[in-house]
MDTraj code that builds the backbone (N, CA, C; nanometers):
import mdtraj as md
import numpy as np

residues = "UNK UNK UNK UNK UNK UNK UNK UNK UNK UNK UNK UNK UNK UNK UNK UNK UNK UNK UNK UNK UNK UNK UNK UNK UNK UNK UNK UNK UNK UNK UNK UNK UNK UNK UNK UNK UNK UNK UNK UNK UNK UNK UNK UNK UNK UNK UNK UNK UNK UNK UNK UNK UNK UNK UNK UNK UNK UNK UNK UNK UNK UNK UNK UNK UNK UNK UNK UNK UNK UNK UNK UNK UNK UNK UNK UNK UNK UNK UNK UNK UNK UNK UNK UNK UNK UNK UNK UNK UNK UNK UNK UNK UNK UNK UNK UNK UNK UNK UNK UNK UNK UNK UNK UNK UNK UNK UNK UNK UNK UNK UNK UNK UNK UNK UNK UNK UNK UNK UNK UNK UNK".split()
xyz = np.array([
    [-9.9517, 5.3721, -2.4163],
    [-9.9976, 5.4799, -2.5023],
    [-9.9548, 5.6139, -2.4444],
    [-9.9391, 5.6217, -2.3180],
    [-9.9300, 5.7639, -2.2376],
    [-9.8070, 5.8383, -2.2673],
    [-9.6838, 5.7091, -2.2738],
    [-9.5302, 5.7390, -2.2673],
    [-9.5402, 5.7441, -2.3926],
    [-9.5385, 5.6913, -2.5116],
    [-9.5156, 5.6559, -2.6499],
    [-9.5921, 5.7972, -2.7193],
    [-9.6929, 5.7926, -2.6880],
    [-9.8055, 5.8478, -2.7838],
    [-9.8781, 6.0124, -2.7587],
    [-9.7914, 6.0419, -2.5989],
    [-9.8540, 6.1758, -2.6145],
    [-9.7877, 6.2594, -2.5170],
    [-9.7777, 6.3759, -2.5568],
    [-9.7183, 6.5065, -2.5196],
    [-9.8212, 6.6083, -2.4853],
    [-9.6682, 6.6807, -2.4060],
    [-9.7619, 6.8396, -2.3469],
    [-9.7661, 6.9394, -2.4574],
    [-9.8485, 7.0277, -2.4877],
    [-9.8076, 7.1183, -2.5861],
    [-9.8684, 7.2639, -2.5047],
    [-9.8451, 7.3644, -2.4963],
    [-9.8615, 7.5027, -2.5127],
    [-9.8633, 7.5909, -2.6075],
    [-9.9488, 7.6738, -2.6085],
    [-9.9956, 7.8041, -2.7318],
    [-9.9839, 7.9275, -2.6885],
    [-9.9487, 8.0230, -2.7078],
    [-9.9602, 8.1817, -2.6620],
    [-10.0836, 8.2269, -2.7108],
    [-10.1542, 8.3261, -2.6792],
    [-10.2841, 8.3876, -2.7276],
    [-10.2554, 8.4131, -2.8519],
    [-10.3315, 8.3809, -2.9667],
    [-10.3006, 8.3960, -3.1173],
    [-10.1917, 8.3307, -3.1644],
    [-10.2112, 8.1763, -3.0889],
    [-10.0660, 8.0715, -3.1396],
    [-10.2020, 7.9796, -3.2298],
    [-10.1856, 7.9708, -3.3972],
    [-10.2714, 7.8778, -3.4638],
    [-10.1927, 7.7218, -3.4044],
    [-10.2669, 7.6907, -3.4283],
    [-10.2626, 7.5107, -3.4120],
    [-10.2458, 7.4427, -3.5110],
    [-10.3703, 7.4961, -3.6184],
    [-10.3915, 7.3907, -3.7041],
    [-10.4817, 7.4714, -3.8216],
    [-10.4436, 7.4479, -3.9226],
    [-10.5554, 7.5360, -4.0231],
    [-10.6169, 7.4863, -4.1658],
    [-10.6856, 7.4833, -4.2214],
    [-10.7309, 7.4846, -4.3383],
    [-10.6461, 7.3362, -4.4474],
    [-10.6854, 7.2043, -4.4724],
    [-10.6208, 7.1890, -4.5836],
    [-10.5051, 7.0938, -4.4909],
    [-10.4428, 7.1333, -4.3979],
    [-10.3570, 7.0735, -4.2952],
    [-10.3788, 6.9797, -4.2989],
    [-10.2614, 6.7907, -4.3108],
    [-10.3393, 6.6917, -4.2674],
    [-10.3271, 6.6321, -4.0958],
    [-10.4387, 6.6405, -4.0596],
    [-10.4392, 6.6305, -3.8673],
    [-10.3514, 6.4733, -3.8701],
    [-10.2822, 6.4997, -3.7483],
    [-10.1822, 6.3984, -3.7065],
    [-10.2295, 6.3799, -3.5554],
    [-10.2806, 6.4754, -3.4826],
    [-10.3176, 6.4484, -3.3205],
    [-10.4192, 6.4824, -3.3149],
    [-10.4903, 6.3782, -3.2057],
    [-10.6184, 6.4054, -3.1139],
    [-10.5822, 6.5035, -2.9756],
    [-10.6384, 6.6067, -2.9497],
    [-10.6228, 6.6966, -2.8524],
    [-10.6731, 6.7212, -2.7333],
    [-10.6358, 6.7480, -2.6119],
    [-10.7001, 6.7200, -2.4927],
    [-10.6811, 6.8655, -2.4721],
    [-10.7544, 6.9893, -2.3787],
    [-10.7515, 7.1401, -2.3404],
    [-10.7439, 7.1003, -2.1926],
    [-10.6215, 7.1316, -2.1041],
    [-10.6163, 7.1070, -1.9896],
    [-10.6264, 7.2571, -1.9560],
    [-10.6100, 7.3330, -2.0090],
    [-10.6323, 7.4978, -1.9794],
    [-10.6707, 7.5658, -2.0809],
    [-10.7257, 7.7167, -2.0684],
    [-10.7019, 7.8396, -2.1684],
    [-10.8712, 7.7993, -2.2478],
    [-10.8340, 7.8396, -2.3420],
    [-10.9493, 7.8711, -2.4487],
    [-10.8842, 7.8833, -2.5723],
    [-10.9062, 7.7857, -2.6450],
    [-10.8938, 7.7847, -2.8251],
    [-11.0187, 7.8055, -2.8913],
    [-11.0421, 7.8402, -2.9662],
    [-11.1453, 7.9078, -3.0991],
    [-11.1564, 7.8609, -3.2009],
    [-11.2175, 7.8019, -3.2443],
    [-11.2592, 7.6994, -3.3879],
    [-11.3204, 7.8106, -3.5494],
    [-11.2932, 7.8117, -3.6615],
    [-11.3522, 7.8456, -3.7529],
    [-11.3514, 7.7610, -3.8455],
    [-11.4534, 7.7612, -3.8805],
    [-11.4932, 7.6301, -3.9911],
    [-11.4421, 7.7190, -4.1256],
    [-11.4449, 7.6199, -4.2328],
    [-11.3592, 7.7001, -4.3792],
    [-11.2658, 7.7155, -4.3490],
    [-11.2273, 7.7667, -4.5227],
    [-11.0496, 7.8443, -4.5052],
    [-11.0430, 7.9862, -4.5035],
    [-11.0345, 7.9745, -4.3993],
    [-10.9686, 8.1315, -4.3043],
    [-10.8747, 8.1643, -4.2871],
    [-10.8026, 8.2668, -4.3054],
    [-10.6686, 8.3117, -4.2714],
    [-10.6244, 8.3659, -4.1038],
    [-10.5610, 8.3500, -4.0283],
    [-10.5635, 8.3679, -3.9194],
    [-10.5896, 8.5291, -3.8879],
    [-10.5101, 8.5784, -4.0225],
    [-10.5365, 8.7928, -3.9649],
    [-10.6659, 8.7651, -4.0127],
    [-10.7584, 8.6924, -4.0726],
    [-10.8932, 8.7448, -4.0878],
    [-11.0353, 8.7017, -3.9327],
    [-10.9775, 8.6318, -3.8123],
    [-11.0298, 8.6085, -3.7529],
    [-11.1298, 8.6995, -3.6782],
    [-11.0433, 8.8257, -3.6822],
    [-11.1488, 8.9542, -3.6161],
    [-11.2517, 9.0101, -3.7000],
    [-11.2863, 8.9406, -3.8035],
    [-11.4005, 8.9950, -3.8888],
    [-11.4818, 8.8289, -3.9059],
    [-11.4333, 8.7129, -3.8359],
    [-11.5518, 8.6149, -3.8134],
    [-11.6334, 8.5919, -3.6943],
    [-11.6777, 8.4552, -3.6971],
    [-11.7582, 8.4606, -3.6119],
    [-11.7146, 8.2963, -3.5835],
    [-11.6679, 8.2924, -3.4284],
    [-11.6527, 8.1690, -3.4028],
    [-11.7344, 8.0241, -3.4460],
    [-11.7189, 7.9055, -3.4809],
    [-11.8130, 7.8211, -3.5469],
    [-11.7694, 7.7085, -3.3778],
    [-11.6985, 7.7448, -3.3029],
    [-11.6992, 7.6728, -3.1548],
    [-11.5427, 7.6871, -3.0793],
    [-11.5818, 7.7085, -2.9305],
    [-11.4918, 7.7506, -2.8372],
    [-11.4633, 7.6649, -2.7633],
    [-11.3656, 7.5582, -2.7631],
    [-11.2554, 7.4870, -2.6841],
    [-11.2136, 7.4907, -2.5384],
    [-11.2873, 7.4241, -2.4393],
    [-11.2133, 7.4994, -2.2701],
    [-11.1720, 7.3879, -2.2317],
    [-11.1328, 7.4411, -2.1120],
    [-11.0629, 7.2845, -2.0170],
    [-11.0990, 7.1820, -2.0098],
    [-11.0480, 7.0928, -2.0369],
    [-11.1523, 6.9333, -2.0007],
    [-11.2497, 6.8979, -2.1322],
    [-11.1891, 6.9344, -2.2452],
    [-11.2403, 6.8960, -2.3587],
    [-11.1928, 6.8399, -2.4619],
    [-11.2060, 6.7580, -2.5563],
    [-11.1163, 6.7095, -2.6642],
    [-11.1509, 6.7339, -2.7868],
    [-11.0993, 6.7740, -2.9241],
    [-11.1289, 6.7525, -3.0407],
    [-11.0273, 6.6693, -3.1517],
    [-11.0868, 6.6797, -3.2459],
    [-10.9927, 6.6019, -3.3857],
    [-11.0151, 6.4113, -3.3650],
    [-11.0734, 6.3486, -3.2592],
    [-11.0315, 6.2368, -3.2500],
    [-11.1057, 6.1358, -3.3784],
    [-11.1175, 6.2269, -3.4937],
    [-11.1203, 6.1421, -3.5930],
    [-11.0211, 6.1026, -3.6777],
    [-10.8988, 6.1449, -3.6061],
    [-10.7620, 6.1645, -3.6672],
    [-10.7384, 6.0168, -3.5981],
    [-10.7691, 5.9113, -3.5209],
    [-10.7725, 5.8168, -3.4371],
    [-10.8064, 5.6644, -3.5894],
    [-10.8861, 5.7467, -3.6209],
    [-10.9678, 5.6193, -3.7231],
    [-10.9806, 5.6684, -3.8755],
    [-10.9627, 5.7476, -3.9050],
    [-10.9112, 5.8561, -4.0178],
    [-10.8402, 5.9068, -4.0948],
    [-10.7730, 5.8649, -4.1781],
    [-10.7082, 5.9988, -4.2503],
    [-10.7579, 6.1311, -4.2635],
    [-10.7354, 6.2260, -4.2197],
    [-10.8018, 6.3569, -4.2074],
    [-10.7744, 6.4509, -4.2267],
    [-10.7900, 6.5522, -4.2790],
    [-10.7386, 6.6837, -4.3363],
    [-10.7958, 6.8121, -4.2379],
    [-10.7941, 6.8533, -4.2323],
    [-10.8820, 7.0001, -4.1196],
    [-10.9497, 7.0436, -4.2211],
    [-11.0301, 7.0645, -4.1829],
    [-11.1700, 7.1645, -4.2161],
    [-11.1724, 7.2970, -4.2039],
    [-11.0500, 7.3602, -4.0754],
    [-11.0982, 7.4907, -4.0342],
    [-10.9427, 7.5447, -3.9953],
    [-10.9687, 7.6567, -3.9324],
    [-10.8724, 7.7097, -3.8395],
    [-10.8799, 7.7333, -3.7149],
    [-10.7817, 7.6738, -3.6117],
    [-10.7982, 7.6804, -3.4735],
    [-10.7130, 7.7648, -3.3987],
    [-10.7318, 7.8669, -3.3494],
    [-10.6361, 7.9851, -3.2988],
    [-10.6274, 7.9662, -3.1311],
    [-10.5541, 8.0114, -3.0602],
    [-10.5754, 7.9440, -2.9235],
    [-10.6050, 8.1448, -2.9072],
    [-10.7165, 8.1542, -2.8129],
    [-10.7666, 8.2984, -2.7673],
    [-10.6545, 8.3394, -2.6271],
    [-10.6918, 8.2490, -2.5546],
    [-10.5568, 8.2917, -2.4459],
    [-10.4420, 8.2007, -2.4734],
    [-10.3821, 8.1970, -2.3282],
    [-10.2930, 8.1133, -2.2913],
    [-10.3440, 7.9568, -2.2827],
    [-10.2771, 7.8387, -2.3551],
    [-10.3306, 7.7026, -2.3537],
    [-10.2212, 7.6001, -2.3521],
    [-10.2893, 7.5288, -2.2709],
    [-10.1991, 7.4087, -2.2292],
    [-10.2743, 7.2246, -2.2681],
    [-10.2380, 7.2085, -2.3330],
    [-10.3197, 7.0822, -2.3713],
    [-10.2387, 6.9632, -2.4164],
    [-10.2890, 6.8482, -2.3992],
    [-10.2337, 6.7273, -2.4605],
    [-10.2404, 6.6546, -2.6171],
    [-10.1182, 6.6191, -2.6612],
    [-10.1424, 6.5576, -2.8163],
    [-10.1585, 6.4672, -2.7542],
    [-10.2587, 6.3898, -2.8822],
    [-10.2017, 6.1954, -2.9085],
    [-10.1490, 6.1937, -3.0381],
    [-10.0479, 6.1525, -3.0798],
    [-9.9625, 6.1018, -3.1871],
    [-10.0578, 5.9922, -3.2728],
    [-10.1534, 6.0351, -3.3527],
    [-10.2697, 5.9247, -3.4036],
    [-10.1861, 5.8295, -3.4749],
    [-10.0779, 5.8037, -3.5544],
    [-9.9567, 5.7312, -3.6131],
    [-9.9163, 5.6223, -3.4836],
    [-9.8602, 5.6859, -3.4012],
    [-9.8440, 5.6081, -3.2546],
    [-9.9021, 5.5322, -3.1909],
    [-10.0334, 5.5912, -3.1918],
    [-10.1379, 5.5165, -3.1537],
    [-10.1970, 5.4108, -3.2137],
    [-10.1617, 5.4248, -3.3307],
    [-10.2600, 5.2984, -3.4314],
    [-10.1818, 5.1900, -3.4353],
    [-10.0406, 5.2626, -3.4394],
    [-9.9767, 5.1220, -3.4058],
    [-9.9509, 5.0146, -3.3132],
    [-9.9645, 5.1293, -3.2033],
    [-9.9494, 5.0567, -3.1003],
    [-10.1053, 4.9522, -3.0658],
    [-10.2568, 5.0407, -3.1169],
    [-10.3474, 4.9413, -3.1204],
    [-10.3603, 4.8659, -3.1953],
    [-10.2876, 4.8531, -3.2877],
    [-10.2683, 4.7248, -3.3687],
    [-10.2093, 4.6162, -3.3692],
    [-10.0957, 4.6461, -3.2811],
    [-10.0238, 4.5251, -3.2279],
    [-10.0695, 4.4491, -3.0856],
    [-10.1961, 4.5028, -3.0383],
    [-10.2605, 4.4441, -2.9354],
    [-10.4341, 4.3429, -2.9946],
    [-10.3732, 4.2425, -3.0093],
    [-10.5062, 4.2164, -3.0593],
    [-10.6098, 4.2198, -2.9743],
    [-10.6191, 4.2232, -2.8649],
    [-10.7774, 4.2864, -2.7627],
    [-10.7811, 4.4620, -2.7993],
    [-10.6968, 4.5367, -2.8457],
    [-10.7326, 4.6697, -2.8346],
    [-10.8058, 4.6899, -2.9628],
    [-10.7023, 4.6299, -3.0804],
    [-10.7453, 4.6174, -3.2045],
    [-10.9113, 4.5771, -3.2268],
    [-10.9431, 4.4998, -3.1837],
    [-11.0881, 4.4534, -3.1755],
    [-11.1407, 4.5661, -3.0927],
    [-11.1082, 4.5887, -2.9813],
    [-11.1999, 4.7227, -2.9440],
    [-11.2177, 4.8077, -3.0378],
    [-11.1141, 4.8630, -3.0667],
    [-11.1331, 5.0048, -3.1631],
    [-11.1656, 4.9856, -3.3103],
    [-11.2084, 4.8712, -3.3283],
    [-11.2636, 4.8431, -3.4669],
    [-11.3984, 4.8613, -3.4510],
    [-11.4872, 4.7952, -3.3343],
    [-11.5930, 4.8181, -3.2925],
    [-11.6121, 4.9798, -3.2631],
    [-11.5316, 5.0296, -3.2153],
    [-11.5053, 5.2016, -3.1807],
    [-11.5466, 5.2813, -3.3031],
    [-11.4462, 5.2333, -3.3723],
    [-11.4799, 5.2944, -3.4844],
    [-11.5984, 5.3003, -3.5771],
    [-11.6199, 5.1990, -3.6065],
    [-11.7284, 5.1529, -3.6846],
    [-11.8843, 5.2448, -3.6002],
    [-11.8546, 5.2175, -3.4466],
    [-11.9737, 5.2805, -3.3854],
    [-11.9742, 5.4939, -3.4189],
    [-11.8332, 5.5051, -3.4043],
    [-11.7971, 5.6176, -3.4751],
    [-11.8509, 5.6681, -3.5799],
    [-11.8428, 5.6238, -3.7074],
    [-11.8937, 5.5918, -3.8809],
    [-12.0342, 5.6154, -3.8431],
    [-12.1202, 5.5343, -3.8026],
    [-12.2603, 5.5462, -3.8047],
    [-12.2955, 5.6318, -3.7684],
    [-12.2503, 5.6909, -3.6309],
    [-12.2944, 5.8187, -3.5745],
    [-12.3089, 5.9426, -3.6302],
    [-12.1592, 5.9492, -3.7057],
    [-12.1621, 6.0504, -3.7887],
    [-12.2271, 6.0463, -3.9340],
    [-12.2759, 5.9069, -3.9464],
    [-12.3747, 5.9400, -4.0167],
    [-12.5401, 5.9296, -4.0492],
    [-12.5289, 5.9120, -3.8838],
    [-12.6865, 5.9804, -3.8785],
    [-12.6924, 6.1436, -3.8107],
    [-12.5823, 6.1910, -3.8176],
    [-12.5980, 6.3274, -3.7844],
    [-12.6308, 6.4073, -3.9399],
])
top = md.Topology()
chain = top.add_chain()
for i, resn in enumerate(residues, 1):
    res = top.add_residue(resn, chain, resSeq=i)
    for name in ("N", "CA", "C"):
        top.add_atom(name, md.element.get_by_symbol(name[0]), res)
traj = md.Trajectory(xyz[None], top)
């Protein structure tokens, strides 16, 4: 999965990622910097008149419903500084857990435990 399925990526301060309507293709790892979350459709010049809906730091992950999902974004994600973080290729990945039948069975259970959670939130 490491070689196949995922890359380094970098952002400059006010590099969007991902926005509004977009359909998500990677799960994301923040090995540095600070990215900025806004929920809705936001335009990126309108960010200085919102109000963050959540802030992204090192050693954190989002999107990994793009893993078990077809998924569209919800929001806009602007990186605030300098950021260095990891994709997973969710396409890459599914395939590759699909052609493992012990992984496949994990992440069916994964998932499914996934589903419920989010819907008792």
């Amino acid at each position: 999965i490491c070689w196949k399925a995922m890359s380094q990526r970098s952002l400059l301060a006010n590099d969007e990622l991902f926005s509004f309507g977009k359909e998500a293709q990677f799960m994301y790892f923040v090995v540095a910097g600070q990215l900025v979350y806004y929920q809705g459709n936001n335009l990126a010049t309108e960010v200085t008149k919102l109000e963050a809906s959540h802030t992204f730091l090192g050693e954190e992950s989002f999107c990994e419903q793009v893993l078990m999902l077809k998924w569209t974004h919800r929001g806009l994600l602007i990186a605030r500084t300098l950021c260095e973080f990891v994709q997973l290729d969710a396409a890459v990945f599914c395939d590759i857990a699909q052609a493992d039948s012990d992984m496949r069975g994990f992440f069916q259970i994964f998932g499914n435990l996934y589903c419920q959670t989010l819907l008792q939130q």
